[in-house]
N, C-alpha and C positions, 0 to 999 in steps of 0.2 A: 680584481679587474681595474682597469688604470680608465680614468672618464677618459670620455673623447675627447672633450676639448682642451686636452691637455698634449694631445698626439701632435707631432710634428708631423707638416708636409711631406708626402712618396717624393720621390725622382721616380724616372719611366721605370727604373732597371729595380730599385724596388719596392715596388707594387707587382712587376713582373715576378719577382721573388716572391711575395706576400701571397701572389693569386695562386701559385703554388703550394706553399705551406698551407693557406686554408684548405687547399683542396686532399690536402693529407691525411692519412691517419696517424694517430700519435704512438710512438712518438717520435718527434722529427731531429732531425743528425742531419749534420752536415753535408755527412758522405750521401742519404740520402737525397736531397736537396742538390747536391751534385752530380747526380746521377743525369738529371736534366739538363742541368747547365753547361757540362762539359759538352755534351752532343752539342746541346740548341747554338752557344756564347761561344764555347771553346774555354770557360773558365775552369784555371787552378782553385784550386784548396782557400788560397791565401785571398783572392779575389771575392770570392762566396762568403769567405771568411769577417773579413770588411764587411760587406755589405750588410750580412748578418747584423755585425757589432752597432750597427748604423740603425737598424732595426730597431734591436733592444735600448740606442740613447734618444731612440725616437718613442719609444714608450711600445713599439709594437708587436715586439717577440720578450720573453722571458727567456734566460738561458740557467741549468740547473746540471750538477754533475750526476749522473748516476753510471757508477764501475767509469770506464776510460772515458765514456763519450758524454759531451755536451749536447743537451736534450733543450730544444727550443719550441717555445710552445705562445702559440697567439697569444696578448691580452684583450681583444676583440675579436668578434664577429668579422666576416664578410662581410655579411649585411649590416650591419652600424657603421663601418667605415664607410659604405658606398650612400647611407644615408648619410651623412656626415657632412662625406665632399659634393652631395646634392646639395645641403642646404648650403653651402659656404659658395659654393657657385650659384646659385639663385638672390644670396645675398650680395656678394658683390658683381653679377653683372645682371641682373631684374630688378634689384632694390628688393629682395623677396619675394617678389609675384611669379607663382604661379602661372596664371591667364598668363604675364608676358612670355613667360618662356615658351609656353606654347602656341601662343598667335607668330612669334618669330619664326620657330619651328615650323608652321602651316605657313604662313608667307615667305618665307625662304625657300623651301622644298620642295611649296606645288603639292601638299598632300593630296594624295586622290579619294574620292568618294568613299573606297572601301579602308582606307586608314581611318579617316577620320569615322566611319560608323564603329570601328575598332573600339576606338577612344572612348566615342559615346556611349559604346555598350561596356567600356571596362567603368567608366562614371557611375552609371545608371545600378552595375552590380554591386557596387561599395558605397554605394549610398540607399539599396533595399530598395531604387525604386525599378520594379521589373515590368514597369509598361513597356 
């Protein structure tokens, strides 16, 4: 497994990729992976193909031959990457606070009554206290 903080930054297009692959079963091919993208993009071979490659010099797919096809397989989680880019965004625009992200969040949006009891009751669950 390759640490996180060694992982290079998505682009939009892949992370749109990546959100794919995690949600695959293994194991992943290109053709596979294209199967998507041709409909959704309109992408060739060679396009997916890039992208791919840009993946694995980002640290975030492995590629391995088995018979003709090259077999691409996450080095993380879903959920590590997306805690990952939580903390790096809390770090550089909260200074890491928590509280600010979410006071912005509630004074930006106008939460209403029933979000914020949301919030309160998802607190109260992961913290054991069930008053």
């Amino acid at each position: 497994m390759i640490r996180k903080n060694s992982l290079g930054r998505l682009s939009e297009m892949e992370l749109e990729v990546m959100r794919e692959v995690w949600g695959m079963q293994l194991p992943v091919t290109v053709a596979r992976v294209l199967e998507i993208f041709a409909t959704r993009r309109g992408w060739k071979t060679s396009t997916l193909s890039t992208i791919m490659d840009r993946l694995i010099e980002k640290g975030y797919l492995t590629k391995t031959m088995q018979g003709k096809a090259n077999i691409y397989t996450p080095t993380i989680a879903e959920a590590v990457h997306k805690e990952h880019e939580t903390r790096a965004f809390l770090a550089k625009v909260h200074n890491g606070s928590v509280k600010s992200f979410i006071a912005a969040l509630a004074d930006s949006s106008g939460m209403g009554a029933e979000e914020i009891a949301e919030i309160q009751a998802w607190f109260r669950e992961r913290t054991g206290d069930l008053s």
